[in-house]
C-alpha positions in Angstrom: 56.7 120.3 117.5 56.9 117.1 119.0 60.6 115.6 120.3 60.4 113.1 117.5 59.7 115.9 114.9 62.3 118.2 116.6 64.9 114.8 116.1 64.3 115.0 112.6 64.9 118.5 111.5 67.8 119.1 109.0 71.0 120.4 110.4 70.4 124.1 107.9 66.7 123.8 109.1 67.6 123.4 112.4 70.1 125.9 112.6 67.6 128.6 110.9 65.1 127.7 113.1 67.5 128.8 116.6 68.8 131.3 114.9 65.3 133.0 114.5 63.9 131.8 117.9 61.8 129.6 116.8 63.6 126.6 118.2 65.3 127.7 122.1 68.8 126.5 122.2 67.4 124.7 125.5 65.2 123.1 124.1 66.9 121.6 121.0 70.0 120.5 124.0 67.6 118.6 126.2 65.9 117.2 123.6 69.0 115.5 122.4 70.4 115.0 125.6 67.1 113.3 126.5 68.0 111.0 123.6 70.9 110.0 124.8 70.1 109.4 128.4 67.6 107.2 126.8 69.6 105.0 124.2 73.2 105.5 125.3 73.0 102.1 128.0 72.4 100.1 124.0 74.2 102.1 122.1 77.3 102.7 123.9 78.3 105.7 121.2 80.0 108.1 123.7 83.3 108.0 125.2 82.5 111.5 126.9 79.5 113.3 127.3 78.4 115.2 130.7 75.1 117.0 130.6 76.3 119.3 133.1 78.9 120.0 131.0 76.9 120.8 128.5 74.5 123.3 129.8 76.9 125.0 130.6 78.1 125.6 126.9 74.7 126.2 126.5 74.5 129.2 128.8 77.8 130.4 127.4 76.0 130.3 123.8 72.9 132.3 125.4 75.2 135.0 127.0 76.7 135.5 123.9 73.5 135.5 122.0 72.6 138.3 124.6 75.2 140.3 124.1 74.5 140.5 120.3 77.9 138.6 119.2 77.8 137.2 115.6 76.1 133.8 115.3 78.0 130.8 113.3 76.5 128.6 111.0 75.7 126.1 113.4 75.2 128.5 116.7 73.3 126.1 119.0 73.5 122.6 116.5 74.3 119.5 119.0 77.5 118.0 117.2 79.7 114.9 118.1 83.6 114.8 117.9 85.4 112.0 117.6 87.8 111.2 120.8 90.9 111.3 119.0 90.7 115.6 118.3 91.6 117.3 120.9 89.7 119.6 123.2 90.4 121.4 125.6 87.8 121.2 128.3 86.9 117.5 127.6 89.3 114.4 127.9 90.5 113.2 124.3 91.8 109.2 125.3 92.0 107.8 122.0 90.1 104.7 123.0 93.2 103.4 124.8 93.8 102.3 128.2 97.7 103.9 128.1 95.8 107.3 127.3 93.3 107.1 130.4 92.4 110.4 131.6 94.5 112.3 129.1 93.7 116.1 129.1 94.7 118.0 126.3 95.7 122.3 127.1 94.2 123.4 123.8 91.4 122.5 121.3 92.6 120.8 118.0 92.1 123.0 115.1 88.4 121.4 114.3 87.1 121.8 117.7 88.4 125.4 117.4 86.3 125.8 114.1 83.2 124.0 115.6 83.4 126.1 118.7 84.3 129.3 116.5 80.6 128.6 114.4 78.6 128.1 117.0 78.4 123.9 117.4 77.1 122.5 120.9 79.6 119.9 121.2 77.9 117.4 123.1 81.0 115.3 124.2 83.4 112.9 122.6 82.4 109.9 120.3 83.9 106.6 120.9 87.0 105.2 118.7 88.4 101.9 118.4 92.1 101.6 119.9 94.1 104.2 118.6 91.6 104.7 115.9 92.7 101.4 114.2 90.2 98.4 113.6 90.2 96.7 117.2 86.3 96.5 118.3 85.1 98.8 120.6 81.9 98.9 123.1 79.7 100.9 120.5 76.8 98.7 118.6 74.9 99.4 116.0 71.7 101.0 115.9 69.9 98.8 113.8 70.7 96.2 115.3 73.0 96.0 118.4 74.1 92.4 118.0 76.2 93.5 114.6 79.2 96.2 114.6 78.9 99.9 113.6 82.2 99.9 111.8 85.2 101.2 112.8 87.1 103.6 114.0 84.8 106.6 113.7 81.8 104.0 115.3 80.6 106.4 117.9 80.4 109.2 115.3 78.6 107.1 112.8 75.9 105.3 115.3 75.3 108.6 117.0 73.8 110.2 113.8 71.8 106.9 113.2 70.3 106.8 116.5 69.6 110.6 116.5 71.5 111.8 119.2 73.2 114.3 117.4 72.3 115.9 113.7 75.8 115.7 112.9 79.4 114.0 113.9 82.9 114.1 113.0 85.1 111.5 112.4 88.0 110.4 110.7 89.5 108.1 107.6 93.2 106.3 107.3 91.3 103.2 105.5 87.4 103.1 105.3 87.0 104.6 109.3 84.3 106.8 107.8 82.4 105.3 104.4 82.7 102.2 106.1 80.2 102.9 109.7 78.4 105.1 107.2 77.3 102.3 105.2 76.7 99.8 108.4 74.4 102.4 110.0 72.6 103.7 106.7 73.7 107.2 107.3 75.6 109.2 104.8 79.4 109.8 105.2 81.6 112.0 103.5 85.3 112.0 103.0 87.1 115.2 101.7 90.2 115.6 99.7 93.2 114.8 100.9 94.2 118.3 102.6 90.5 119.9 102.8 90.1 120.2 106.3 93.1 119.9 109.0 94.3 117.6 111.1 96.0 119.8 114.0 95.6 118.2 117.3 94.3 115.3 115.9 96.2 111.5 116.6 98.1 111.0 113.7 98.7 107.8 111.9 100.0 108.9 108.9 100.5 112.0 107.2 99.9 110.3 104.0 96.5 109.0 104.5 94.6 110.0 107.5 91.6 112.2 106.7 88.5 114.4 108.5 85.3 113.5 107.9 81.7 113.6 108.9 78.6 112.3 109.2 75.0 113.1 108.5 71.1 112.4 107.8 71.3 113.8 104.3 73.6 114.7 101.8 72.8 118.5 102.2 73.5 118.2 105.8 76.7 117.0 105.2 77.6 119.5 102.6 76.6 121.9 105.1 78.7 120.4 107.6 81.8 120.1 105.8 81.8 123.9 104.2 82.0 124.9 107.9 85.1 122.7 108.9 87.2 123.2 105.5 90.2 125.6 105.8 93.9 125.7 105.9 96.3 125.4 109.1 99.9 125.7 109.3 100.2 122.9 111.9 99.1 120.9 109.2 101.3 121.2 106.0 99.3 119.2 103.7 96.8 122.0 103.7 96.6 125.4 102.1 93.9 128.6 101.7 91.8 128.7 99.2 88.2 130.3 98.4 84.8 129.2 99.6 83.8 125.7 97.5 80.1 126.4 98.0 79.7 123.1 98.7 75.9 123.9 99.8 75.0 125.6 96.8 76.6 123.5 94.5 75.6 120.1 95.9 71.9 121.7 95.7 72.1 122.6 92.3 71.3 120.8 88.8 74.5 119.4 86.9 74.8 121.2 83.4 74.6 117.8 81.4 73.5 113.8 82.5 76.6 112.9 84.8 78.5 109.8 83.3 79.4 107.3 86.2 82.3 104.8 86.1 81.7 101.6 87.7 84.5 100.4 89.1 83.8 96.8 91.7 87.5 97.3 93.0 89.5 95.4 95.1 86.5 93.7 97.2 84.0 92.4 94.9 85.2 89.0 95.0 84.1 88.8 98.5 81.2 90.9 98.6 77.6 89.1 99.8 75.0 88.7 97.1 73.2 91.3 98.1 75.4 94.1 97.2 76.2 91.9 93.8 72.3 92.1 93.1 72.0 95.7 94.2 74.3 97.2 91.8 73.1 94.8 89.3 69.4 97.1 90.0 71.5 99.9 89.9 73.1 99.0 86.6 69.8 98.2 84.8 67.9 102.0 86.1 71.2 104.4 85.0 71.4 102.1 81.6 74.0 104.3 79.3 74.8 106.3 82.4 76.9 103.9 84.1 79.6 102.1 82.3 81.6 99.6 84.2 85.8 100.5 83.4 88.5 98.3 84.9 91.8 99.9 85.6 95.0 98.7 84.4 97.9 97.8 86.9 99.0 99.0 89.2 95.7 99.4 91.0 95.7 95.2 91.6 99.1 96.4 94.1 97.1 99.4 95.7 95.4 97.4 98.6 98.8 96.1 99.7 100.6 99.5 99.0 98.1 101.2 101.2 98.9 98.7 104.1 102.8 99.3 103.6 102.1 103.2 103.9 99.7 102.4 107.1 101.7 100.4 109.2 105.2 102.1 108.5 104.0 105.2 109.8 101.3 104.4 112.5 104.9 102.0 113.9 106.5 105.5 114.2 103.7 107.5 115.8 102.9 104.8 118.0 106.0 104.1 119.3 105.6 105.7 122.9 102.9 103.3 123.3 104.4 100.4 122.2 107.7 101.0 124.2 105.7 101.2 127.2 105.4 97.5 126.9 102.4 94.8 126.4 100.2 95.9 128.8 99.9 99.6 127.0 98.3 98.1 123.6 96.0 95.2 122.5 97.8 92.4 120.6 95.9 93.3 117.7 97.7 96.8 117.5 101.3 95.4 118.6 100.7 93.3 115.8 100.2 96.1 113.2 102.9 98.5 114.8 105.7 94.9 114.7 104.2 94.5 110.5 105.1 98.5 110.1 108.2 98.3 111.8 109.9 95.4 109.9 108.8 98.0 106.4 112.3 98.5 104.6 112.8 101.8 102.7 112.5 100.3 99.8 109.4 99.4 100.6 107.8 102.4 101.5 109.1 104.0 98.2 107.7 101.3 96.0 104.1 102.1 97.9 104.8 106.2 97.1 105.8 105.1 93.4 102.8 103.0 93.4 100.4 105.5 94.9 101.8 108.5 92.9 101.1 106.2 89.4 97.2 105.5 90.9 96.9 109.0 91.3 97.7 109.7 87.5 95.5 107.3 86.3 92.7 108.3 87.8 93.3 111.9 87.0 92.9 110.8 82.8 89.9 108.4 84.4 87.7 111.8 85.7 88.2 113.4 82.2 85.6 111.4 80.5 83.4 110.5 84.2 81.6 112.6 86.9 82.3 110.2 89.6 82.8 106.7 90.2 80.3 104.5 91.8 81.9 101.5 94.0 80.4 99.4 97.4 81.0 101.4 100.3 81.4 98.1 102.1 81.2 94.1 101.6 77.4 93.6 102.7 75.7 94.4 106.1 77.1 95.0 109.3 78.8 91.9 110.7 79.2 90.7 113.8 81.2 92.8 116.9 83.7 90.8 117.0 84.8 92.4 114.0 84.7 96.3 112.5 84.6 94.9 109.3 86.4 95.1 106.3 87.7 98.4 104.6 88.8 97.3 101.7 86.0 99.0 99.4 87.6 102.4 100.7 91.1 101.8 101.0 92.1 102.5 97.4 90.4 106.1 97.3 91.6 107.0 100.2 94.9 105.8 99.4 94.9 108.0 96.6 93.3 110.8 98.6 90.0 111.2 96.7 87.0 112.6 98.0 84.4 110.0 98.6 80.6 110.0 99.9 78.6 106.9 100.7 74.3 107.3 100.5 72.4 104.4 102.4 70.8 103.5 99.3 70.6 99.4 99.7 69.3 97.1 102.0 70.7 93.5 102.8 68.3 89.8 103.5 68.2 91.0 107.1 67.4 94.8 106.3 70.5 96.6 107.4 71.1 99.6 105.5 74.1 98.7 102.8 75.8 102.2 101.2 77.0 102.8 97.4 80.0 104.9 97.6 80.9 107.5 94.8 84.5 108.7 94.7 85.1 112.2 93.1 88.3 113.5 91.3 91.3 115.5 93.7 89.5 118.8 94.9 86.4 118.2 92.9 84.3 117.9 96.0 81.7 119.9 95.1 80.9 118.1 91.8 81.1 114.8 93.6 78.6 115.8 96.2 76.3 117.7 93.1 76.8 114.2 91.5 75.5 111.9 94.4 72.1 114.3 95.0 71.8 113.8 91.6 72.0 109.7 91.5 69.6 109.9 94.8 67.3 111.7 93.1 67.2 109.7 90.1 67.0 106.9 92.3 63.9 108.0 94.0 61.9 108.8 90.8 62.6 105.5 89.3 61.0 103.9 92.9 58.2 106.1 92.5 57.8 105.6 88.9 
């Protein structure tokens, strides 16, 4: 197998193949490192990574390969972590210059589970500030004059540039559909409560979510089975059984899925080519796509969100911002001063308003499988900007699960994403849902 074969592999294929000795875990670790050495000085994806470092996980996975010690589901898979989990052997700095050389004493609760199945985690992924939307040093793949997206950037444009099979990252606003869709990779965004946040920055515990990235969507429901679980250092989650999301994902739906197209909040500002796109997309499903508005208060969501966002990322950044100007960009100051000026009033008006959005859509997912949404306004812009997350925000602000597939492509072709949100805990069916759409996708090109 040649390196550029062996770069192409699917995370389960992958995983089989060390597994049975058919791939050495050596071999599979320097040929991604090798991949790294080589496009890291362009890409600028990693805040961490230390081949040494790494080989010597690596002969920690061979001893206990040796000694005959259970092999997790992704024993010997290369994997990138977002620098704002913690870990406790690597330094976790948030993308901040206050948090230079921070050293955590224990893992967070999903380098724990990564390390617990196996994972080679090959070092830390780059964030914007804080993991809000100032840019960062990361470029995009396709093309490294444009942005990857923010914050989960290094996560996103290491998949794309296929220096790992698989990344983690996180969502408060669009921080992973968003880089998804600017590096044509697929994204996914769990429930609200699916996989925990312990030792993770916190922003709000109203909003911020794990995800991850992948090549495919059964990579990432492979992916995100491993990482799902309860935590009591995080509340919001609780145990529950296996949700198969492998099998499920894989398998058939029992009838046609019915899709809701919903434009939301950004299609007034969206480029033409995500307009024409869906217009494509409208005229292949026919009956199975029906375009729905929703009634208020979804037209206060956007601005709800925001009042939720700031208000808390104020009171969890306050250390930093009490250190002075020098601790923060002016960017973030600026947030933290918006969220500190929320009244309570306020911030109960946004819970009203979010807890309403919530019931709507709950009636909205009797009748439709998914809904079907930009993942983003067009291609990647400039990186001067992380663009703008406004085709997430309302999903996440309601906590729905949400994948975006790289199924578009803009006037300069970058990879553009269609995002399908799923109902509360449905994850399963959502992910069953987008194979399905890609699939029928695909035959109607080949048609």
């Amino acid at each position: 197998m040649t390196v550029a074969e062996l770069l192409e592999v699917p995370a389960p294929t992958l995983a089989a193949w060390i597994a049975e000795g058919r791939v050495g875990l050596e071999e599979c670790a320097e040929t991604f490192m090798a991949r790294i050495a080589e496009r890291e000085p362009e890409i600028r994806a990693w805040a961490f990574h230390d081949p040494g470092h790494v080989r010597r996980e690596l002969e920690r996975l061979e001893f206990e390969r040796r000694l005959g010690r259970p092999k997790g589901p992704l024993f010997g898979l290369p994997v990138g972590l977002k620098d704002i989990f913690d870990t406790e052997d690597m330094p976790t700095e948030y993308g901040c210059r206050f948090h230079a050389g921070r050293r955590p004493t224990a893992d967070s609760w999903v380098a724990r589970r990564l390390r617990a199945a196996g994972a080679l985690l090959m070092g830390k992924t780059v964030t914007s500030e804080m993991a809000c939307m100032t840019p960062g040093p990361t470029r995009n793949p396709h093309d490294p004059s444009r942005t990857p997206g923010g914050s989960s950037m290094g996560s996103a444009a290491a998949v794309a540039d296929r220096m790992v099979p698989l990344a983690v990252g996180s969502q408060t606003a669009g921080s992973v559909i968003r880089p998804a869709s600017f590096c044509g990779v697929y994204g996914f965004k769990p429930s609200f409560g699916l996989i925990p946040r312990s030792g993770c920055l916190m922003q709000s515990e109203l909003l911020d979510h794990v995800g991850v990235f992948a090549r495919s969507l059964a990579d990432l429901a492979f992916f995100a089975e491993v990482l799902i679980g309860d935590d009591p250092g995080d509340p919001v989650t609780r145990p529950r059984a296996p949700l198969r999301l492998p099998e499920i994902a894989g398998g058939e739906p029992p009838l046609p899925p019915k899709l809701a197209f919903l434009p939301g909040p950004g299609w007034e500002a969206a480029e033409p080519c995500v307009r024409e796109g869906f217009g494509e997309l409208a005229e292949e499903l026919g009956e199975a796509l029906v375009a729905v508005e929703l009634p208020a208060p979804f037209d206060r969501a956007v601005a709800a969100h925001r009042t939720l966002w700031t208000a808390d990322l104020s009171w969890h950044y306050r250390r930093e911002f009490d250190a002075g100007p020098g601790a923060l960009g002016d960017h973030l100051r600026g947030l933290i001063e918006e969220g500190r000026a929320v009244t309570a009033y306020r911030r109960h008006e946004a819970l009203f308003i979010r807890d309403r959005c919530r019931r709507i859509l709950e009636t909205l997912f009797v009748d439709f499988d998914a809904i079907v949404t930009p993942a983003a306004l067009g291609e990647a812009p400039g990186p001067e900007t992380t663009g703008d997350p406004i085709c997430c925000t309302p999903w996440t602000f309601a906590g729905l699960p949400a994948v975006t597939l790289p199924l578009l492509e803009g006037p300069n072709g970058l990879p553009v994403g269609v995002q399908l949100v799923g109902a509360h805990d449905d994850d399963a069916r959502l992910l069953r849902t987008a194979a399905w759409l890609e699939r029928r996708l695909t035959r109607e090109e080949t048609a």
